[in-house]
C-alpha positions in Angstrom: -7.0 19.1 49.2 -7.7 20.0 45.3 -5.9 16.9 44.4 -8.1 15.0 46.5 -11.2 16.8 45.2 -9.9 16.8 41.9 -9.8 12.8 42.0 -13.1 12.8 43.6 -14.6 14.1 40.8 -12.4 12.2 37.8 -13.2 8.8 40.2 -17.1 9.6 39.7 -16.9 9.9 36.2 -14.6 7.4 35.6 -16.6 4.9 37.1 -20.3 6.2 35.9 -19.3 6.7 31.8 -17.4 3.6 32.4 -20.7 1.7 33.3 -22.7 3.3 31.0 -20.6 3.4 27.9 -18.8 0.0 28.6 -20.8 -2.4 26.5 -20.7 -0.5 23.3 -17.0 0.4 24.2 -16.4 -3.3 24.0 -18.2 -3.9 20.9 -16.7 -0.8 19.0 -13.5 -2.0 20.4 -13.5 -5.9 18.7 -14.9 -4.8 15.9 -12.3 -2.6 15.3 -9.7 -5.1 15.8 -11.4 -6.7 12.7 -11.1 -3.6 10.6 -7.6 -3.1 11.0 -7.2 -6.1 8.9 -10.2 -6.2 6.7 -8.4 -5.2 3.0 -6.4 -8.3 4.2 -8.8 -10.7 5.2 -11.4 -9.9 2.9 -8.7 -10.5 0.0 -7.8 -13.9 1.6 -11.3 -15.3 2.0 -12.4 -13.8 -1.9 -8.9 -15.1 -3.4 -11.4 -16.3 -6.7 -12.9 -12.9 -7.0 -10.4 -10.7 -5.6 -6.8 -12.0 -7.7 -6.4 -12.9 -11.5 -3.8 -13.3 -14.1 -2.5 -11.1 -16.5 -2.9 -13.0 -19.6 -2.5 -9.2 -22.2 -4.0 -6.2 -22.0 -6.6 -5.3 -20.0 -10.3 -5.1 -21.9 -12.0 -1.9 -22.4 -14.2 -0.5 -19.4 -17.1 -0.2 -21.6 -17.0 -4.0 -22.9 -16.6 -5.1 -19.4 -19.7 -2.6 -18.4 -21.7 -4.5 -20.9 -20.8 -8.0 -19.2 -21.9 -6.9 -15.9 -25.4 -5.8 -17.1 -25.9 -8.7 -18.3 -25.4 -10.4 -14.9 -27.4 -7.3 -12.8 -30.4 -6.8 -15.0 -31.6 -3.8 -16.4 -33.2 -2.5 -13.3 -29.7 -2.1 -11.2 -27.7 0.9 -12.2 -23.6 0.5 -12.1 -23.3 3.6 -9.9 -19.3 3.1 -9.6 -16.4 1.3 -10.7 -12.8 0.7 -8.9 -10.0 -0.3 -10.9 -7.3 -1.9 -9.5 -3.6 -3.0 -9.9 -2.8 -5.5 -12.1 -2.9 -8.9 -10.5 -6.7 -7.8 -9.0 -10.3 -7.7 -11.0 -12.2 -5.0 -11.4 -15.2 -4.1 -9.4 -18.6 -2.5 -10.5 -21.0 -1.5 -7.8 -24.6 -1.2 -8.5 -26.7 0.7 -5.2 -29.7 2.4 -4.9 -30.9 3.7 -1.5 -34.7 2.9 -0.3 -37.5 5.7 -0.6 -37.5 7.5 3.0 -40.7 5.6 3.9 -38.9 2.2 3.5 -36.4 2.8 5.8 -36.5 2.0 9.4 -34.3 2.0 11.9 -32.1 -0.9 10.9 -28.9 -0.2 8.6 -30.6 -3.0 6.4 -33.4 -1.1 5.3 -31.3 1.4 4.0 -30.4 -0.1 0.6 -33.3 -1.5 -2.4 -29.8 -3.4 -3.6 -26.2 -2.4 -2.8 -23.8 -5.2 -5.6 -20.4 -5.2 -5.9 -19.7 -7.6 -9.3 -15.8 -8.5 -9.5 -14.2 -8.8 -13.0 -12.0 -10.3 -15.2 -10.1 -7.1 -17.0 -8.3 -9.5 -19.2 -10.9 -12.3 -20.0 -14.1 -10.0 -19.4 -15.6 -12.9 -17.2 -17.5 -11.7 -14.4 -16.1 -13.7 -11.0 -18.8 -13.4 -8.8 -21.4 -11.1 -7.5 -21.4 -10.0 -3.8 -24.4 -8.0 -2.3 -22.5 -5.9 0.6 -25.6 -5.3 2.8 -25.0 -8.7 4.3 -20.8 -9.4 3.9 -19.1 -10.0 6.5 -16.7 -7.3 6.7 -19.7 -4.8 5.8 -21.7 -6.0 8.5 -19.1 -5.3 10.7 -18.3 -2.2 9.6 -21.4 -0.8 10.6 -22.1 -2.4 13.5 -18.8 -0.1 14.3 -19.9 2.9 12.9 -23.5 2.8 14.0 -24.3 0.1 15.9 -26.5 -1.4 13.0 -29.0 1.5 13.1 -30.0 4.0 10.3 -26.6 6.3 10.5 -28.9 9.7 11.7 -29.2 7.2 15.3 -26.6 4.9 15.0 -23.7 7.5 14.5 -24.8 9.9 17.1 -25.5 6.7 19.6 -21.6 5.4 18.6 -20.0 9.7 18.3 -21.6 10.0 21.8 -20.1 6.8 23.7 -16.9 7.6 22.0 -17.0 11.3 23.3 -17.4 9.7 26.8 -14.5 7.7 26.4 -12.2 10.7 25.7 -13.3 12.2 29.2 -12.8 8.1 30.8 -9.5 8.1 29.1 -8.7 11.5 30.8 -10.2 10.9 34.3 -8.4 7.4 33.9 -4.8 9.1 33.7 -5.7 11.6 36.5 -6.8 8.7 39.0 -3.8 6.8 37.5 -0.9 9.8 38.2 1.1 8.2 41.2 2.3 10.6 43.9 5.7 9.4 44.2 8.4 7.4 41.9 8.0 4.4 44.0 4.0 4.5 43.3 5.0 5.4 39.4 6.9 1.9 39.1 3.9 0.1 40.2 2.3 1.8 38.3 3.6 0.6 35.2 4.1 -3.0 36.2 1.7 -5.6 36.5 2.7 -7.9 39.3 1.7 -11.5 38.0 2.4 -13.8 41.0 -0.3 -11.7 42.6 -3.9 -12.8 43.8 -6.2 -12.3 40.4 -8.1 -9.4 42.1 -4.4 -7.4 42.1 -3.9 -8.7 38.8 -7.0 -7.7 37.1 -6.6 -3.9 38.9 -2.5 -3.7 37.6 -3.6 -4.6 34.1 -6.7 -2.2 33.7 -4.1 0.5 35.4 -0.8 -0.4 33.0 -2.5 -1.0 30.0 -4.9 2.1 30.4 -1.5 4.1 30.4 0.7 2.8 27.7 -2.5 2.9 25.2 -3.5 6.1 26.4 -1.8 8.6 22.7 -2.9 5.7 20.6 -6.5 5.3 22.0 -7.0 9.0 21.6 -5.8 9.4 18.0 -8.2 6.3 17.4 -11.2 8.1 19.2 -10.3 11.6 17.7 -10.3 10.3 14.2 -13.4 8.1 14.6 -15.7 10.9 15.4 -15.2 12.2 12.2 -17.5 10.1 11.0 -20.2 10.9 14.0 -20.3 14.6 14.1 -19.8 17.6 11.8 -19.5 19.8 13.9 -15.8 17.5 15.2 -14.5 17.2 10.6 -14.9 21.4 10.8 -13.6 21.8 14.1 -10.0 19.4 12.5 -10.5 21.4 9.2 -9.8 24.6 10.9 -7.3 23.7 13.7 -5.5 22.6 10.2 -5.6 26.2 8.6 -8.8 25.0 6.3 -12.1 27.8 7.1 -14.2 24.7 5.8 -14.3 21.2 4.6 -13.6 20.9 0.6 -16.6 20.4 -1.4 -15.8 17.2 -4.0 -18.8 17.2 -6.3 -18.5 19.4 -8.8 -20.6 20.2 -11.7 -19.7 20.2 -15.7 -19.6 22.8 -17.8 -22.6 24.4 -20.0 -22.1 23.4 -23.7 -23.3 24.8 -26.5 -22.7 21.2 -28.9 -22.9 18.0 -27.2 -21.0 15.3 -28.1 -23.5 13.3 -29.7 -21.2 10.1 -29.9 -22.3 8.8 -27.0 -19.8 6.7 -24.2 -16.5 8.3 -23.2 -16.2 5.8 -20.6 -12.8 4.1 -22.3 -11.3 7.6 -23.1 -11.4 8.5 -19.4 -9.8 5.4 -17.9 -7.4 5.9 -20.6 -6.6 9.5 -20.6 -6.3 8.2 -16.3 -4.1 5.1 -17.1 -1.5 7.3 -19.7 -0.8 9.9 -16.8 -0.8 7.6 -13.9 1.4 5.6 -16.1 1.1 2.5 -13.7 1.5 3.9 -10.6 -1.4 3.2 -8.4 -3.5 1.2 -6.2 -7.0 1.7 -7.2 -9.0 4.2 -10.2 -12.5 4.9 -8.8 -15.1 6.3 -11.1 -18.4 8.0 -9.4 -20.8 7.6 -12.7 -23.1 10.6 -12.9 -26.6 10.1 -11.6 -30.1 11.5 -13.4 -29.6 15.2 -14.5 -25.6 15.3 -13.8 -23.1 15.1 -16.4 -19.9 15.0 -14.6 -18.0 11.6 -14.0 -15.8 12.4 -10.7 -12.2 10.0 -10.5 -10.2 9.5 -7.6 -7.3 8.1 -7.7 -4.9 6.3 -5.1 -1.1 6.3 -5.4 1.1 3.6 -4.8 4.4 5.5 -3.0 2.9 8.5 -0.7 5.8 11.3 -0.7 4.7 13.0 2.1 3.5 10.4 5.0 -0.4 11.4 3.9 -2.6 8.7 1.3 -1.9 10.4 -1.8 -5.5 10.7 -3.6 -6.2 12.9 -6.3 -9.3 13.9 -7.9 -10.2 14.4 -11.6 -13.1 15.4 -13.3 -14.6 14.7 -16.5 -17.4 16.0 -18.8 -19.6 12.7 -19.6 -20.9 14.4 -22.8 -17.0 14.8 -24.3 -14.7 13.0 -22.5 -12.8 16.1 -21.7 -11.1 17.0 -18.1 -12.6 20.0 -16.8 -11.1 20.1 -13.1 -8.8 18.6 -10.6 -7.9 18.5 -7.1 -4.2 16.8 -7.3 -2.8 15.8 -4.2 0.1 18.2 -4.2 -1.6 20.6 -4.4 -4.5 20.1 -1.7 -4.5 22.2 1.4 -3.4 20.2 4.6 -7.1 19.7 5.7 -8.1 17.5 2.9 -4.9 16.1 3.1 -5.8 15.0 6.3 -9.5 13.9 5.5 -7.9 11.7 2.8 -6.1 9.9 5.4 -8.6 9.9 8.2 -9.3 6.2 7.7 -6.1 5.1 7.3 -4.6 6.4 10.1 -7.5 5.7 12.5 -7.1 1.8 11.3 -3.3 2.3 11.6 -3.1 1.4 7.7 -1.2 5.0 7.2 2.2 3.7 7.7 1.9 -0.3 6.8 2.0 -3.6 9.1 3.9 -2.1 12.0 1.0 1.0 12.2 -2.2 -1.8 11.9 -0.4 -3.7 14.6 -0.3 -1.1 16.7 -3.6 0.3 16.4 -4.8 -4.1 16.6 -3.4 -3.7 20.0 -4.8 -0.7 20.9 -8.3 -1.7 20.2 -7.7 -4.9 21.9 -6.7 -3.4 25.3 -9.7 -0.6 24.6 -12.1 -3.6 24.8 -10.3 -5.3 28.0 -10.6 -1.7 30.0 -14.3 -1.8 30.5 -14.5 -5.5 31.8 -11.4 -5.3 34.1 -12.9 -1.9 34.9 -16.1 -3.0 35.7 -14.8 -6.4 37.7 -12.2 -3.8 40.0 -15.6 -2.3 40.8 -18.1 -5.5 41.3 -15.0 -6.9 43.7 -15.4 -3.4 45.7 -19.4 -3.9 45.6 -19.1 -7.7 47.0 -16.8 -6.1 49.3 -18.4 -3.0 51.2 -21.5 -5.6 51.3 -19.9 -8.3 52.9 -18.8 -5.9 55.8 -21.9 -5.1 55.7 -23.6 -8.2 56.1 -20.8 -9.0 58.7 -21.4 -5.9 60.9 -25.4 -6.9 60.8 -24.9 -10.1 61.5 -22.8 -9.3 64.5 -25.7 -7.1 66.4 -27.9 -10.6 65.7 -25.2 -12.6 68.2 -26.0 -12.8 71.6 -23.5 -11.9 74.4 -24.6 -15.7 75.8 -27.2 -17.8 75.1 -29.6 -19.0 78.1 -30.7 -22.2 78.4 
């Protein structure tokens, strides 16, 4: 009796966040497909601006700085700059958001300009300039995060669906748990030479199962990005009382360095202790009334299974390092937020990860529609017995002539 009440109940919800949810579900779903690959396919589409050749030694930040401006104008600050390994240019990005009475509720609105300019380190030439708010990859990325909308809506609209399909994923395996292991085998098969109705049911039932850990690690790790409340609530089931804090602040001097740009002692003092062995050197410039330069950096060979990034920071006025957050030495919850992105893309552990979590989004966008056709072919049924026991009270016994 409870396992018939309890099935009841999971059935109802099932069926009613499946209807409700199911369209953005789908679109979440593709457009995470797309993501899993995007480093990839961004790189091959941009092959001009993304790859160049080592021709000597790579040209000092500053000079390269000074090329760029020349190319953004004077009224778009460089705001950060990534440098990358050495067969890839260098990329300065130049973003300013809107005044709060400019925005509305599209994601456009969000940004007076948002440039990324791609470089030549060795030559100083400046590729090409591309203005995010409107690239491909970009777009998509926030039609996944928040649907396209200002991220106050759109992420609460997206955390919220996603939050619903946790509780369909788990009504899904309680409807799905066979009684016996006969029932268990069917359930796991999908029996092709079927009619498609019996098709369409064994493949939302199969695949629902086997991508059941994968879709949840997925939906776990997206909401991270939706809700606060959910990055604490990780942050403390991993031993940390509270997110870590990145910006910090420099140092009260007494004498100024009054020599201006430290930019090229930075990346340098970077480049000698990295000593070659990364992916990408990000620089956060300081905004209006800050003086420290923040630098995150991304190792190339991971030790521990987590994406190694450290953080370093600088004093803009001297050049000197006045703190650090090495990856070592980071407590297991920013450990994990480092990797939050990688892992919910399946980019943690390579090609065979990203294929997985491909897959997984692909059968996370099939589950609604066979979903919702196992339920239309039950509608059309109950109403064609319907229409069937109606029209039967409409026959006469005989007709009289």
């Amino acid at each position: 009796m409870i396992r018939k009440r309890l099935k009841a109940v999971a059935a109802w919800l099932h069926l009613w966040i499946g209807l409700v949810t199911g369209v953005i579900v789908v679109i979440v779903s593709v457009s995470g497909c797309i993501l899993v690959f995007e480093d990839e396919l961004f790189d091959l589409f941009h092959k001009d601006l993304v790859y160049v050749n080592k021709t000597g030694p790579a040209r000092p930040v500053s000079e390269l700085l000074k090329n760029v401006k020349k190319v953004t104008g004077p009224k778009k600050d460089i705001t950060d700059i990534r440098i990358n390994a050495d067969d890839k240019s260098y990329i300065f990005t130049a973003s300013k958001v809107n005044k709060h009475n400019d925005i509305n509720l599209s994601y456009f609105s969000q940004f007076k300009y948002r440039d990324e300019v791609y470089v030549n380190p060795y030559t100083g030439k400046v590729l090409g300039v591309i203005d995010t708010r409107y690239e491909f990859f970009n777009v998509t990325e926030q039609l996944h995060r928040q649907l396209l909308l200002v991220k106050p809506v759109g992420s609460v609209v997206i955390g919220c669906c996603i939050l619903l399909f946790l509780v369909m994923l788990i009504t899904g395996f309680i409807l799905w748990l066979p009684k016996n292991i006969r029932q268990l085998k069917k359930s796991l098969s999908v029996k092709w030479s079927a009619k498609w109705k019996r098709v369409n049911y064994d493949l939302h039932n199969s695949f629902g199962f086997y991508v059941l850990p994968v879709a949840i690690i997925i939906a776990v790790t997206g909401l991270t990005w939706s809700f606060k409340w959910w990055e604490k609530g990780i942050y403390k089931a991993l031993g940390s009382s509270k997110p870590v804090i990145l910006v910090r602040n420099a140092p009260t001097i007494s004498t100024p360095d009054s020599t201006g740009d430290h930019l090229d002692e930075i990346v340098y003092q970077l480049k000698s202790r990295l000593n070659g062995n990364y992916h990408t050197i990000g620089l956060n410039l300081p905004k209006k009334n800050s003086k420290a330069i923040m630098a995150f950096v991304y190792i190339k060979k991971p030790t521990d299974g987590w994406r190694n990034i450290s953080y370093y920071y600088f004093d803009a006025r001297t050049g000197k390092q006045f703190d650090q957050l090495e990856h070592a030495s980071n407590p297991l919850g920013l450990k994990w937020r480092n990797s939050n992105k990688d892992i919910h893309t399946g980019r943690i552990y390579g090609l065979p990860t990203q294929i997985l979590a491909f897959l997984a989004s692909l059968i996370c966008a099939s589950l609604p529609i066979t979903g919702f056709l196992i339920w239309w072919g039950k509608r059309n049924k109950k109403s064609k017995k319907t229409r069937g026991k109606y029209a039967a009270h409409l026959i006469p016994d005989r007709v009289e002539i």
